[in-house]
N, C-alpha and C positions, 0 to 999 in steps of 0.2 A: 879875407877875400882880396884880388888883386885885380885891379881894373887897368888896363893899358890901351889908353885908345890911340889909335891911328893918327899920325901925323904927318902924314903923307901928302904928297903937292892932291892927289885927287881927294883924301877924305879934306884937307884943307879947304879944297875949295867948295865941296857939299858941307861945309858950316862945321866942322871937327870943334875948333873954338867954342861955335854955341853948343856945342854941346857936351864938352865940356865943362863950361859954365851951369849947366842943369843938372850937370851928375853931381857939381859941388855944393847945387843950392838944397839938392833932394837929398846926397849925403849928409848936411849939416843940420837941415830941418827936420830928420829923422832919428838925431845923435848916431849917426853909424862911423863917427871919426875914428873912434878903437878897432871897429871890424873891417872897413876899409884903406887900402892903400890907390892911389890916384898915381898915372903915370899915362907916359907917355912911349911910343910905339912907333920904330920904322915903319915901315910896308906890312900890310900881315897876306898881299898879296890877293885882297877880294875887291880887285878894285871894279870892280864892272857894277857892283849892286849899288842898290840906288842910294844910299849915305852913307853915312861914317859907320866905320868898322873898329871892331872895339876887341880885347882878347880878357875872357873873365876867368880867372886860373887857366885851365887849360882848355878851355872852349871859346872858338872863334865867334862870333858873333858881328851878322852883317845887316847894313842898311840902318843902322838909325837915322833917324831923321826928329827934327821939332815935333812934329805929330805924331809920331809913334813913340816920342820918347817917354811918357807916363806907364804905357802898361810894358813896355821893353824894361823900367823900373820895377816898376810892380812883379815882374816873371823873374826877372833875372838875378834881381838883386835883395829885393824886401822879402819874396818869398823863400829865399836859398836864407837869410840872416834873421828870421823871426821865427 
């Protein structure tokens, strides 16, 4: 699985970093370093939605946020790899 999140001046400034930071803490607390790859992301062009935009293989995926980021985990990623 290939995670590329947004690095954009807007998802930058809705917290892109932190959450960053959780995708690495919930990737390595989980052992998913073999099945994922971590990167980073122009524009993916969703800028209007309310956090960080993220692209998982080939599905766009908008709005993360700190709050939301547990079951955005749990949907997107743990359930697609276990």
């Amino acid at each position: 699985m290939t995670i590329a999140v947004c690095m954009g001046s807007s998802c930058h400034v809705k917290g892109a970093k932190a959450i960053i930071e959780l995708l690495r803490e919930n990737i390595n607390a989980n052992k998913l370093e073999d099945k994922v790859t971590l990167s980073g992301s122009i524009c993916l062009g969703q800028c209007a939605s309310g956090g960080v935009n993220m692209k998982i293989d080939d599905e766009i995926v908008t709005g993360i946020t700190r709050e939301n980021f547990d079951s955005f985990f749990a949907e997107k990623v743990l359930a697609k790899l276990k």
